[in-house]
C-alpha atoms as a printed R data frame, in Angstrom:
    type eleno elety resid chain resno       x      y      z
1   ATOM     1    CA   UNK     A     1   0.000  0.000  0.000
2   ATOM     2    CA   UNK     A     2   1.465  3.595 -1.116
3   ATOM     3    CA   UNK     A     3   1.442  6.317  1.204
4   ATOM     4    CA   UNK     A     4  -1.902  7.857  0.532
5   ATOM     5    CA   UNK     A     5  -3.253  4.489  0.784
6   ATOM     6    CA   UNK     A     6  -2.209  4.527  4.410
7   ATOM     7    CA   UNK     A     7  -3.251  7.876  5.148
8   ATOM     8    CA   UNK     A     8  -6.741  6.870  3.686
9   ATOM     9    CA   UNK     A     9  -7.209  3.481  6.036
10  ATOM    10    CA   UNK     A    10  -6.081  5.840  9.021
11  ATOM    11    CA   UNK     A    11  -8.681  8.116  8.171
12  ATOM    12    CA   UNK     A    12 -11.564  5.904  8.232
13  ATOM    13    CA   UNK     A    13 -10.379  4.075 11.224
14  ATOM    14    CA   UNK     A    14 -10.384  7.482 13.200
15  ATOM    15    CA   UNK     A    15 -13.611  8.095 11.985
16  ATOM    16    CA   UNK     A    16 -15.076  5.276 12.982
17  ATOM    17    CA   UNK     A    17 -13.687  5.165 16.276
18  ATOM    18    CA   UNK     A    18 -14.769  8.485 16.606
19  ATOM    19    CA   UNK     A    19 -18.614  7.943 17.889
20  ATOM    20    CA   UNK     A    20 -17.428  5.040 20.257
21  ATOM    21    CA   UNK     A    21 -15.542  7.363 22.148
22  ATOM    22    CA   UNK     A    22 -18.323 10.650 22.037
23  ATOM    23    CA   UNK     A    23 -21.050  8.126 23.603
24  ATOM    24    CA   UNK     A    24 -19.200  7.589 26.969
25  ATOM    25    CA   UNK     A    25 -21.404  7.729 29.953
26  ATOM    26    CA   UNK     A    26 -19.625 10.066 32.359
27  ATOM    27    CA   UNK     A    27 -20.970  8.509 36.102
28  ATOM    28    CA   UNK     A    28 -23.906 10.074 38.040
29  ATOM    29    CA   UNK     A    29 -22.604 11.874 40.966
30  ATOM    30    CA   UNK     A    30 -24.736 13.735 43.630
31  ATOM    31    CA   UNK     A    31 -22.828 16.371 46.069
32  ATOM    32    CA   UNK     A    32 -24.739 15.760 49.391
33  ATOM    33    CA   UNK     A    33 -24.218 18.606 52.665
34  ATOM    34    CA   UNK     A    34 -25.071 17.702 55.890
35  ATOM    35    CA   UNK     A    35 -26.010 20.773 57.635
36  ATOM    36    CA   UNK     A    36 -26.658 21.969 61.221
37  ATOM    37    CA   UNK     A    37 -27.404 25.213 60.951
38  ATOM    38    CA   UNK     A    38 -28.555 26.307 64.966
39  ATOM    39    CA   UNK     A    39 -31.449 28.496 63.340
40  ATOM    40    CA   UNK     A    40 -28.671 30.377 61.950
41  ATOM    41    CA   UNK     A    41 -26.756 31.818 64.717
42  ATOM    42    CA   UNK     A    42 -23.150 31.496 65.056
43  ATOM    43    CA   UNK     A    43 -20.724 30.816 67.693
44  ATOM    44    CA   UNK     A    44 -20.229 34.976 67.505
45  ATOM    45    CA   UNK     A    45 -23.850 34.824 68.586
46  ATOM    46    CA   UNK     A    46 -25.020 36.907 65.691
47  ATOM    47    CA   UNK     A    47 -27.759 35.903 63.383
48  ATOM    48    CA   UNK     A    48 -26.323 35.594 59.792
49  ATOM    49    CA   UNK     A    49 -28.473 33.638 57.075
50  ATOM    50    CA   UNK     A    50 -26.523 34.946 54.413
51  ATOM    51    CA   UNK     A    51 -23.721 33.759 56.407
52  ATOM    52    CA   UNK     A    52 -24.772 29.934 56.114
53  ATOM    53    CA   UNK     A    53 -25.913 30.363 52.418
54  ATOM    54    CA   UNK     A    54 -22.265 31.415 51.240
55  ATOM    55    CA   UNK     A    55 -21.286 28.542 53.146
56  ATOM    56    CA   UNK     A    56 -23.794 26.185 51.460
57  ATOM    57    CA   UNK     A    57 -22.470 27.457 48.096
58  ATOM    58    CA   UNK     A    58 -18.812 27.378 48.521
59  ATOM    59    CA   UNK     A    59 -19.149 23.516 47.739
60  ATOM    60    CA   UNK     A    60 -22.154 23.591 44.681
61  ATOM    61    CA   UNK     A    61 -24.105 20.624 46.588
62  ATOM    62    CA   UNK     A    62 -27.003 19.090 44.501
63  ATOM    63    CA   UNK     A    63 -28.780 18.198 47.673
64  ATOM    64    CA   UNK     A    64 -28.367 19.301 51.292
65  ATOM    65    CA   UNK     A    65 -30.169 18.575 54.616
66  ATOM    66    CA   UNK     A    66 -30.284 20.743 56.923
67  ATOM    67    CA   UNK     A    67 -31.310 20.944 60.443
68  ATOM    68    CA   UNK     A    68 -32.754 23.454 63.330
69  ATOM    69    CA   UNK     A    69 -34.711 25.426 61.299
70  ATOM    70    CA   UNK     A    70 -36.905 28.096 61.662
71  ATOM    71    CA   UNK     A    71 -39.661 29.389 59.910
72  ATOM    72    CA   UNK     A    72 -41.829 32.599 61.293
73  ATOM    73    CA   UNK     A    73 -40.216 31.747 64.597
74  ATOM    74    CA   UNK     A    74 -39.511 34.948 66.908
75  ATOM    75    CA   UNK     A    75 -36.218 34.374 68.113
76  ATOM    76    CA   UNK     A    76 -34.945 34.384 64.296
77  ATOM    77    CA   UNK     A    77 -37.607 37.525 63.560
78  ATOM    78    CA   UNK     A    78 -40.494 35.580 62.121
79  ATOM    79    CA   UNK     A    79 -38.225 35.174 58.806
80  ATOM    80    CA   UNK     A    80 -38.934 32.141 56.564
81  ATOM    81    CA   UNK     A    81 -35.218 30.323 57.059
82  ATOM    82    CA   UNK     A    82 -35.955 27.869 54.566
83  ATOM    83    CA   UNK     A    83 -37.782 30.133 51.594
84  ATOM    84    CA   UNK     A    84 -34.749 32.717 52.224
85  ATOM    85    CA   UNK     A    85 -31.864 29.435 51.987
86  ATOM    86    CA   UNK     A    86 -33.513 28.676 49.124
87  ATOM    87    CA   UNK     A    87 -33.315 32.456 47.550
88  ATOM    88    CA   UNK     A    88 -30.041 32.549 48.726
89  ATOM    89    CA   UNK     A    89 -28.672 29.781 46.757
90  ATOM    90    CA   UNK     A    90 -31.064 29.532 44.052
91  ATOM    91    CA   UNK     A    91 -31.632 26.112 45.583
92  ATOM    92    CA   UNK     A    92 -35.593 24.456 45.738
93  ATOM    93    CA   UNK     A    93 -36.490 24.422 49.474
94  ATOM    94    CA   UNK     A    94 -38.641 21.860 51.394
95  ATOM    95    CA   UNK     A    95 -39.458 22.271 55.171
96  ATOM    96    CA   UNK     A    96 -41.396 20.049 57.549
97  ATOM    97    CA   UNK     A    97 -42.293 21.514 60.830
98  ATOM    98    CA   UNK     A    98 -41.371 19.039 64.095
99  ATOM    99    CA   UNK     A    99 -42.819 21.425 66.522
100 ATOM   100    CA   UNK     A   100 -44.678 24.207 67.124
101 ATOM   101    CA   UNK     A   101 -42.524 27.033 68.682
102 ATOM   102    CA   UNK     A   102 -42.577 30.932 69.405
103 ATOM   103    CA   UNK     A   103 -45.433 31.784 66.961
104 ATOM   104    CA   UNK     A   104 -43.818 29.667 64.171
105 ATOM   105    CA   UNK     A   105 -42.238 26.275 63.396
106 ATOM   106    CA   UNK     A   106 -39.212 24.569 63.889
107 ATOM   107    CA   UNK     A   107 -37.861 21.170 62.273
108 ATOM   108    CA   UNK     A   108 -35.837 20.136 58.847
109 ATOM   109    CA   UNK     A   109 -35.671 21.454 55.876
110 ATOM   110    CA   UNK     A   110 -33.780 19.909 52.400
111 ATOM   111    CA   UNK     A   111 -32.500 21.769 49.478
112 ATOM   112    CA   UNK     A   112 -32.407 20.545 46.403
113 ATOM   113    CA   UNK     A   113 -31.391 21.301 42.732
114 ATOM   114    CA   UNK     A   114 -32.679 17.661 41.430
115 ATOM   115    CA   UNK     A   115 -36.367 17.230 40.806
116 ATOM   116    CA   UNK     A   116 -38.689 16.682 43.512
117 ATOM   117    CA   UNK     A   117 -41.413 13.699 43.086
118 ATOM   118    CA   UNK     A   118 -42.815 14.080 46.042
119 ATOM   119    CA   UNK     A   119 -42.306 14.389 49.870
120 ATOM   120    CA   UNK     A   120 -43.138 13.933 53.332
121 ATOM   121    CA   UNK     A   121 -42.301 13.767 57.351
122 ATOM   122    CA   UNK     A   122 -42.110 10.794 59.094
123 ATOM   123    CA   UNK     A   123 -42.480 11.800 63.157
124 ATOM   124    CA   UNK     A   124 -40.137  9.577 64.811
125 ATOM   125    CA   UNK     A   125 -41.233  8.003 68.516
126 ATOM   126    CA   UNK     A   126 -40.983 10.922 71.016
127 ATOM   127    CA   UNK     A   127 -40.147 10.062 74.739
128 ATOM   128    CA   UNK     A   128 -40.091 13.490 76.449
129 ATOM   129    CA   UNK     A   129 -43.060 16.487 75.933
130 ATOM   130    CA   UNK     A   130 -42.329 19.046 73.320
131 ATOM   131    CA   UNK     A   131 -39.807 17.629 71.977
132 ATOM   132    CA   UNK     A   132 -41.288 15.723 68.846
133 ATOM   133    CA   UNK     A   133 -38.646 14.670 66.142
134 ATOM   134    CA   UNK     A   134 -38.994 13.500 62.921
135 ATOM   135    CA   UNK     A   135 -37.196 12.143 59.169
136 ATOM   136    CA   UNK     A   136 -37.795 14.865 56.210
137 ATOM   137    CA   UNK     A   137 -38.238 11.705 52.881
138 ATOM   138    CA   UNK     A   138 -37.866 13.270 50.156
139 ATOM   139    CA   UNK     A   139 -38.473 11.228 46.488
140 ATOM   140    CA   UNK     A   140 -35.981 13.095 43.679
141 ATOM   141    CA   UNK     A   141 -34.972 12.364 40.473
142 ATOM   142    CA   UNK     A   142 -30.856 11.898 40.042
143 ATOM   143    CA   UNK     A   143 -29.477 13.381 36.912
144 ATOM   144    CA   UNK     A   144 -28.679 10.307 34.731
145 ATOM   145    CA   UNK     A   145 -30.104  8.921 31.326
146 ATOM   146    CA   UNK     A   146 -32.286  6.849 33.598
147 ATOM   147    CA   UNK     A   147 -33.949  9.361 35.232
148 ATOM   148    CA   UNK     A   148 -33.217  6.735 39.048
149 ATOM   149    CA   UNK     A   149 -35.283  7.383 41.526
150 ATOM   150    CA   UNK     A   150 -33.617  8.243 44.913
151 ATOM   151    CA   UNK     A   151 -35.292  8.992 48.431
152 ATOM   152    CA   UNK     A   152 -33.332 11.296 50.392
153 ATOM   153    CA   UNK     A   153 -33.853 11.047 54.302
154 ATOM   154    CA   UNK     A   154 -32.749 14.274 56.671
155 ATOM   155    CA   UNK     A   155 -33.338 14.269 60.132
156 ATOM   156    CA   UNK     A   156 -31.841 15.085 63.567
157 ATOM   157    CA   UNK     A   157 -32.574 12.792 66.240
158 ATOM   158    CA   UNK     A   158 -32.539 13.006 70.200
159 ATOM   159    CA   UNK     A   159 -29.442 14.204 72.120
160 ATOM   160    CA   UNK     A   160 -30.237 12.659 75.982
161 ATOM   161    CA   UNK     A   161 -27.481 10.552 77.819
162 ATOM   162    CA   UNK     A   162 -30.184  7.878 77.582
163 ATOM   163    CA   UNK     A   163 -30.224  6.172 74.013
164 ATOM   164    CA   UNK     A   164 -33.943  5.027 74.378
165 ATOM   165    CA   UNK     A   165 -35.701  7.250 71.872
166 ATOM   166    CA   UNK     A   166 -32.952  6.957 69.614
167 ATOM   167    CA   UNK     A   167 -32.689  3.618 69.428
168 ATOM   168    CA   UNK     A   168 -36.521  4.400 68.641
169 ATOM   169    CA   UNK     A   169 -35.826  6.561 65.996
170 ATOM   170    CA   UNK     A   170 -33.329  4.047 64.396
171 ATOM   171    CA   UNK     A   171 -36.320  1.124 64.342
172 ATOM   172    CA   UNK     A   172 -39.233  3.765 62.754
173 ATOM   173    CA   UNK     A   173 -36.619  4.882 59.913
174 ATOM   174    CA   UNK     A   174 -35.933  1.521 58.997
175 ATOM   175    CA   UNK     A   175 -39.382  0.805 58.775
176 ATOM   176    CA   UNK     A   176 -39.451  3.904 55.950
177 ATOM   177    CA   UNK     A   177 -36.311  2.422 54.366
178 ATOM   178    CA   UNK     A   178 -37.787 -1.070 53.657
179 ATOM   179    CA   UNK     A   179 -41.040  0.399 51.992
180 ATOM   180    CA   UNK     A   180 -38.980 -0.022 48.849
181 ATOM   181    CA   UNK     A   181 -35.752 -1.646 49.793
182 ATOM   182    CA   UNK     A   182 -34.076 -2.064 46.778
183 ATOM   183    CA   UNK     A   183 -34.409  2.037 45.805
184 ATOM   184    CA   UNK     A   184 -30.694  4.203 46.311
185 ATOM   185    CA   UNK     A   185 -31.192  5.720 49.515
186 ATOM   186    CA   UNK     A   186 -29.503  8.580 51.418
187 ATOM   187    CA   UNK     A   187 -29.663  8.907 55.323
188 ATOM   188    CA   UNK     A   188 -28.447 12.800 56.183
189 ATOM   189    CA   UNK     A   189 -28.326 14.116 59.094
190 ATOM   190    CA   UNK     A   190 -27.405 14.638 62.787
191 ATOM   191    CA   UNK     A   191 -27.756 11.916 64.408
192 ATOM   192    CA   UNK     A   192 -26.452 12.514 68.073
193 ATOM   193    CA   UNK     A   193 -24.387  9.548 68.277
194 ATOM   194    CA   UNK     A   194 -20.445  8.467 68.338
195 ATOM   195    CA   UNK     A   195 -19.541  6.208 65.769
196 ATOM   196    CA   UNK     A   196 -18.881  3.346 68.438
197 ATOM   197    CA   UNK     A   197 -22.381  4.184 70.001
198 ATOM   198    CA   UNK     A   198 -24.796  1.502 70.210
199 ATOM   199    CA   UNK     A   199 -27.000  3.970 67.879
200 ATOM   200    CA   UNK     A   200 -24.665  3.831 64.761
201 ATOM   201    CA   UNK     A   201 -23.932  0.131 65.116
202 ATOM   202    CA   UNK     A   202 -27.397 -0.183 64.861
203 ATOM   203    CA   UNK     A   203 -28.298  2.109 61.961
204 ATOM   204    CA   UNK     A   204 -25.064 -0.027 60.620
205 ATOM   205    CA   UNK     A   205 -27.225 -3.373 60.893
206 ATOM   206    CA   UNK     A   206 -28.765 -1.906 57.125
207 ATOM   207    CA   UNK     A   207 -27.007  1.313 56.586
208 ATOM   208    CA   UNK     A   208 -23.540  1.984 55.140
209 ATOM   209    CA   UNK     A   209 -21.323  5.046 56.421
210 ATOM   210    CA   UNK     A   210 -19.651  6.866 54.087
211 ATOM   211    CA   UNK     A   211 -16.692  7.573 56.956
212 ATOM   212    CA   UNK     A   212 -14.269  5.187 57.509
213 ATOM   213    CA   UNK     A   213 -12.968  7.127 60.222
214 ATOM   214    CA   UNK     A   214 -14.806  9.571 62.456
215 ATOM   215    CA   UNK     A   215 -14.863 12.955 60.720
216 ATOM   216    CA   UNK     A   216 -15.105 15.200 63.619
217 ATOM   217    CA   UNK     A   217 -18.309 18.008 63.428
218 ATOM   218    CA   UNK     A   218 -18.999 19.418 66.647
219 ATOM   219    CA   UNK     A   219 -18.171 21.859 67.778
220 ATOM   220    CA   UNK     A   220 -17.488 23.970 65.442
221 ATOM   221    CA   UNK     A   221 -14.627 26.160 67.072
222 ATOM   222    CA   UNK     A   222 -12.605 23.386 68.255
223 ATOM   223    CA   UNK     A   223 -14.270 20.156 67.012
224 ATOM   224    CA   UNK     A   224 -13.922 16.985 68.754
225 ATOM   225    CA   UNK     A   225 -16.426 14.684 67.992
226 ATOM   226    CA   UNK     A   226 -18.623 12.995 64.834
227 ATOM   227    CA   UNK     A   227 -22.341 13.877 65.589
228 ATOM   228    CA   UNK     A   228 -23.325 14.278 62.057
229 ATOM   229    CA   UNK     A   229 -23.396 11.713 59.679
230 ATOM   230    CA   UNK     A   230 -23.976 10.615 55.639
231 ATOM   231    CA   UNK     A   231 -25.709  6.873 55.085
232 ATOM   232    CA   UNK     A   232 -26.374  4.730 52.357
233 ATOM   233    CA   UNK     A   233 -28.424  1.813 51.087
234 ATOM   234    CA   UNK     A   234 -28.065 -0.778 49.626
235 ATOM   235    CA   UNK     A   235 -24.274 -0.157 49.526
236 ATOM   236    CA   UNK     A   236 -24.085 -2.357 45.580
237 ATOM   237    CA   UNK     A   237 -25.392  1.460 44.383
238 ATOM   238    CA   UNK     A   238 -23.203  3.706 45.815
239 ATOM   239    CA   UNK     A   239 -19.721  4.695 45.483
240 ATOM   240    CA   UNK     A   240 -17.654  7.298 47.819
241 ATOM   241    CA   UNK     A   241 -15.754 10.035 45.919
242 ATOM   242    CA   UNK     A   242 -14.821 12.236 48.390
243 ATOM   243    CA   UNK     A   243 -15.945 13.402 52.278
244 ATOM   244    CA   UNK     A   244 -14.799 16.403 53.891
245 ATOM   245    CA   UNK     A   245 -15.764 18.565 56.928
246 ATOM   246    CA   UNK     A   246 -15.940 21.811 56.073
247 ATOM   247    CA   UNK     A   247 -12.896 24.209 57.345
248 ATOM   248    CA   UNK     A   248 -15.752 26.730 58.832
249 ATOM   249    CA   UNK     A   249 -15.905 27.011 62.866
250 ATOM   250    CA   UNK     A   250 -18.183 30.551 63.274
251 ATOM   251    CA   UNK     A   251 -21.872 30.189 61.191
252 ATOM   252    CA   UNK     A   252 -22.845 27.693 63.166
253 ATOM   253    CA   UNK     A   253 -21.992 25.124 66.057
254 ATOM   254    CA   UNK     A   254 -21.898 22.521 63.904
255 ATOM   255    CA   UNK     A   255 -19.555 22.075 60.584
256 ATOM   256    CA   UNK     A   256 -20.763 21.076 57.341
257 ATOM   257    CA   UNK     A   257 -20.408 17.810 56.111
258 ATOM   258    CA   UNK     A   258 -19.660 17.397 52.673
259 ATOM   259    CA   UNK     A   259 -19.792 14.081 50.893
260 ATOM   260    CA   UNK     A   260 -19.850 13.354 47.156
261 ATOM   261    CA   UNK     A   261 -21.065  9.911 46.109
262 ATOM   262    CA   UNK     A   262 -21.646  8.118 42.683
263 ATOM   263    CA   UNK     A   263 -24.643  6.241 41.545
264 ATOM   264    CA   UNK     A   264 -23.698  2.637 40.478
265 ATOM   265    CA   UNK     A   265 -25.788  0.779 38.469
């Protein structure tokens, strides 16, 4: 074969190979915060819900759960936390009020930039008066060719020396879990609990951590402990990319929890 004749067959293999290579499925990944906000005071003491929004955004999550929220509360001057987070980073807000409190509501709240299919609170067993808890489900859409279905859990459970109610808590979220077993599942939240606690071993009975080592959250000066935690079911569909704490010790008393996972088919 002459030269040209070369230069044609390496032509037409390059343009053959070409579509091969432009059809590549880059992976799904979703960019989930864990976030405690303490109605939006920080440790300075001053309220500052621009403050925590900037802090949201630094990181571009797709989805974020946060907790102690207020909405027409007085203490926080009857604003609407979650409708102004959701302003603020141009993010879709859902809240679910827990309790009643100072004229308003108080309880979790999710942000979201993937579609919402529908979503709902789940109160969680309640030992003590006033003090009602509960799990934020949330159905979304990922961003994939397949369109998955996820359900994205956020809640903040009890914080007594006595485990009973959350041990409660861990039994009545599992019961929302296994309404559809098989579907990718994220667990967000703070869950009051050291990773050797009974509490975490037992949400680890069906739940995977995304930590393999305690990433410390609280508090957020000088933290010294893992309170706050990202979990997933059924571990086959998920994949760890990367988990961080967030470097920020003055919005809040918590820190942020940042954890990026991939959807496995």
């Amino acid at each position: 074969m002459n030269n040209r004749g070369w230069t044609f067959a390496f032509s037409l293999l390059a343009l053959t190979a070409a579509p091969a290579a432009a059809t590549a499925v880059e992976p799904t990944r979703i960019r989930v915060l864990s976030y405690n906000i303490h109605h939006g005071e920080g440790m300075d003491g001053k309220l500052d819900l621009e403050r925590i929004a900037r802090v949201i955004q630094s990181v571009d999550p797709d989805v974020v759960a946060l907790q102690e929220v207020d909405r027409g509360v007085k203490r926080t001057g009857g604003v609407d936390e979650p409708g102004e987070l959701g302003r603020l980073t141009k993010l879709t807000p859902i809240f679910e009020r827990n309790i009643v409190f100072q004229g308003g509501d108080y309880g979790n709240a999710v942000l979201t930039r993937l579609p919402v299919t529908g979503h709902r609170n789940v109160p969680v067993p309640s030992h003590y008066v006033g003090e009602q808890r509960g799990v934020l489900t949330v159905d979304l859409t990922a961003a994939d060719a397949r369109r998955t279905p996820i359900r994205f859990m956020a809640t903040h459970i009890d914080y007594r020396p006595d485990d009973a109610e959350r041990m409660d808590s861990v039994k009545r979220i599992e019961e929302v879990a296994r309404e559809n077993p098989t579907l990718p599942t994220i667990l967000v939240g703070d869950l009051n609990s050291m990773p050797d606690s009974r509490v975490i071993k037992a949400f680890g009975e069906n739940w995977t951590r995304t930590d393999s080592t305690p990433t410390l959250t609280f508090p957020a000066d000088k933290p010294n402990r893992q309170i706050d935690y990202v979990l997933v079911r059924p571990a086959a569909r998920w994949k760890v990319v990367e988990i961080r704490v967030l470097d920020e010790p003055v919005a809040s008393d918590h820190r942020p929890l940042l954890v990026v996972l991939e959807l496995v088919d």
